[in-house]
C-alpha positions as CSV (number, residue, x, y, z in Angstrom):
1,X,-3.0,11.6,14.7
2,X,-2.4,11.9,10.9
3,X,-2.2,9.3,8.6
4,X,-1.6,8.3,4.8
5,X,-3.4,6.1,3.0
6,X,-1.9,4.6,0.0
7,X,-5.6,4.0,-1.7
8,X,-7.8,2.8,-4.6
9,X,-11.0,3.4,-4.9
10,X,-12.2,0.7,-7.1
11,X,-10.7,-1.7,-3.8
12,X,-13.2,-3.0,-1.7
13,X,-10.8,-3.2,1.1
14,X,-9.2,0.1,0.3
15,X,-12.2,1.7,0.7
16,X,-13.2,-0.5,4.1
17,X,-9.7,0.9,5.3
18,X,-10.8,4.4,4.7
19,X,-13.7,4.4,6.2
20,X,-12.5,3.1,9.2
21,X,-9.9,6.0,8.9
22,X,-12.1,8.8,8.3
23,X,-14.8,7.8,11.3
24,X,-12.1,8.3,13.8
25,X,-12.6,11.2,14.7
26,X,-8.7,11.6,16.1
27,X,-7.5,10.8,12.7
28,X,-6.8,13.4,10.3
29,X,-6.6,11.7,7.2
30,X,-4.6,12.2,4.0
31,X,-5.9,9.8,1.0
32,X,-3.5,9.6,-1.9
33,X,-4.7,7.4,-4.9
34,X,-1.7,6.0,-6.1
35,X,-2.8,5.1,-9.3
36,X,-2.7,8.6,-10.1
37,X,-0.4,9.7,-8.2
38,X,2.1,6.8,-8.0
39,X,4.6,7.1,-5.0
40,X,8.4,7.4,-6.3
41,X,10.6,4.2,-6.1
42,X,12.1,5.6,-2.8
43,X,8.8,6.5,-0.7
44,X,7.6,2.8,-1.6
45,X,11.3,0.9,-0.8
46,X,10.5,3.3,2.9
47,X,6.9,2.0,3.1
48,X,7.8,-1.5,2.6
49,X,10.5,-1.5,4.9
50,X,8.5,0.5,7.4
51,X,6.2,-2.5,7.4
52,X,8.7,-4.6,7.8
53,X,7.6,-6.1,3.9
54,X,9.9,-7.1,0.9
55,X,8.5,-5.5,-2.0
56,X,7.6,-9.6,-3.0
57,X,5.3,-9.4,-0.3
58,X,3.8,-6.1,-1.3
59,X,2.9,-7.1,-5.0
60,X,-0.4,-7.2,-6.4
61,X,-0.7,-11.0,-7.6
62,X,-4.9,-10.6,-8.4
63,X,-5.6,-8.6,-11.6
64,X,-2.4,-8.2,-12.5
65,X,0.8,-9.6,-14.9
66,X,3.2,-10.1,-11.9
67,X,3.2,-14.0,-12.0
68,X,3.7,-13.9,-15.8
69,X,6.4,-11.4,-15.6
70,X,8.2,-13.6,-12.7
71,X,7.5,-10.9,-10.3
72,X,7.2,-12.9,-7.1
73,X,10.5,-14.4,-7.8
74,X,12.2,-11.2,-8.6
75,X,14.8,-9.7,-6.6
76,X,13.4,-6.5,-4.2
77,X,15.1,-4.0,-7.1
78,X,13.2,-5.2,-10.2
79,X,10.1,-5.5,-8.4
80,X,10.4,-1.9,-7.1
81,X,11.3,-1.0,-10.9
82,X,8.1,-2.5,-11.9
83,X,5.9,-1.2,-9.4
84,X,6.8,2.4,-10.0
85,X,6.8,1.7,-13.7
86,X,3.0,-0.1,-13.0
87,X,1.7,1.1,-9.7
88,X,-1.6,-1.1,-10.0
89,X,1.0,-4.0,-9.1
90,X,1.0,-2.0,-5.7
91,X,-1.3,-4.1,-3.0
92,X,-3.4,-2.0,-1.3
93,X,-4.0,-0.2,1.3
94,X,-0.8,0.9,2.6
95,X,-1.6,3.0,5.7
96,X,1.2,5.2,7.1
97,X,1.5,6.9,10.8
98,X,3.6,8.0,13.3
99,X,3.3,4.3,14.8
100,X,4.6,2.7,11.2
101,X,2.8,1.3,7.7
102,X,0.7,-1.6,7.4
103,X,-0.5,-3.4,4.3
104,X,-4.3,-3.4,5.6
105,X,-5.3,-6.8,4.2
106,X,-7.6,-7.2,5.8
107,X,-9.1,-3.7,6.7
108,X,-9.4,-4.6,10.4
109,X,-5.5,-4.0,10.7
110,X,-5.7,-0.6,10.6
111,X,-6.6,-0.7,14.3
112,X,-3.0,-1.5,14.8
113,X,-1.5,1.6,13.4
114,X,-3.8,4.4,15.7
């Protein structure tokens, strides 16, 4: 089974998540860190609606601007705008495979995806 994650490596979780990936040994693991490699405003509107997520849902409250900038409020559009414009308003880790995306909070729900 293949399978993306969407990661950071200064995330505790993230880097839960991808452990968890890479000790399967079934899984064959791609790891993009989107904070240098930021996914384009179409691959994230797919990931969120492959997760069955509004973009709300997947924004990065912690550590971040959002809540000043009226993020949570925002319609799916301008916070899609701001998250490819700012990935680090991305929550994380997204995890993409054949059986859908997930936003692994917490790590254990990876499980779900394999």
């Amino acid at each position: 089974m293949k399978a993306t994650i969407w990661h950071n490596p200064k995330c505790g979780t993230s880097r839960k998540t991808l452990a968890i990936l890479e000790n399967l040994s079934k899984v064959d693991v791609t790891v993009v860190e989107y904070l240098k490699q930021p996914p384009t405003r179409e691959k994230l509107a797919q990931l969120f609606a492959d997760a069955g997520m509004t973009p709300a849902q997947g924004l990065r409250l912690r550590g971040t601007d959002a809540e000043e900038r009226g993020l949570p409020d925002a319609d799916a559009d301008t916070v899609l705008d701001a998250m490819v414009a700012d990935p680090i308003l991305i929550n994380r880790p997204l995890v993409e495979t054949d059986k859908g995306v997930a936003l692994c909070r917490p790590q254990d729900g990876v499980v779900a995806l394999l």
